[in-house]
C-alpha positions, -999 to +999 in steps of 0.1 A: +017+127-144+024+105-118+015+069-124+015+038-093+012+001-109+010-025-080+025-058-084+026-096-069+005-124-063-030-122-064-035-154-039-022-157-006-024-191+018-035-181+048-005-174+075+024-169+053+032-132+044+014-110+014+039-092-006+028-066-030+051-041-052+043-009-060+062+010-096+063+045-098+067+065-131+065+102-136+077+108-098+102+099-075+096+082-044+119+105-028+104+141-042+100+163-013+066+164+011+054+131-005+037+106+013+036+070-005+013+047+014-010+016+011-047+013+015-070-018+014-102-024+010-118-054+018-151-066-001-182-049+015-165-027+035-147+005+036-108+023+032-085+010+054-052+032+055-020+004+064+008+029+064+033+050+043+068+058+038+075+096+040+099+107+010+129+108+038+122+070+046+102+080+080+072+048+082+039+048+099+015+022+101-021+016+110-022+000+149-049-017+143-032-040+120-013-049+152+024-041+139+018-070+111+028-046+080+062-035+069+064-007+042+097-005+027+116+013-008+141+004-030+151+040-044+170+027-073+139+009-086+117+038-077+096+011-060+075+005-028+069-022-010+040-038+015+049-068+033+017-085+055+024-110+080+004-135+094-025-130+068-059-149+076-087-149+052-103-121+064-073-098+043-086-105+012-094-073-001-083-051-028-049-033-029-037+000-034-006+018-033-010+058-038+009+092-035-001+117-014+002+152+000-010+140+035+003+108+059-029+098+062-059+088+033-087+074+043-114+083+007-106+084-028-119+117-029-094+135-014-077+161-035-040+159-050-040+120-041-027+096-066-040+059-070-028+026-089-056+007-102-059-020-071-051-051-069-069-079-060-055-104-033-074-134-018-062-152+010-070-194+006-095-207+035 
């Protein structure tokens, strides 16, 4: 029954930092064996895991993004956030936040993994 809304803007200019918020209902971001991460995908092209938060606060990120995400929560809002620094045109993409049982989520067809809807951000050229 667990429900993920992301929130923030949907346009970016490029080299300040993207912000997006994600709401949980029906869950807690601190539930036991929980992984709450972000994943992007950019038009035309795949899944790209960014990170998670771990429901004991412990973070991991994607390297390849070279260190330019922050994933933080706010427990009292039952909220996650993704904060992407630095951001050039070529992070336009769509947004998700999701729940899972793993760190890492790479297809919307695993099992037991929870999605928000997306979110669309473009960054200005």
């Amino acid at each position: 029954q667990v429900q993920l809304q992301e929130s923030g803007p949907g346009l970016v200019k490029p080299s300040q930092t993207l912000s997006l918020t994600c709401t949980v209902s029906g869950g807690s971001v601190t539930t036991n064996s929980y992984y709450w991460m972000w994943i992007r995908q950019p038009p035309g092209k795949g899944l790209e895991w960014m990170g998670a938060i771990d429901y004991r606060g412990r973070l991991t990120y994607n390297s390849s993004l070279k260190g330019r995400t922050s994933i933080s929560r706010d427990t009292s809002k039952n909220q996650f956030t993704l904060q992407l620094s630095s951001v050039t045109p070529e992070d336009t993409a769509v947004y998700y936040c999701a729940r899972a049982e793993r760190p890492v989520v790479t297809s919307k067809d695993d099992r037991g993994t929870s999605w928000g809807q997306g979110t669309q951000v473009t960054v200005s050229s």
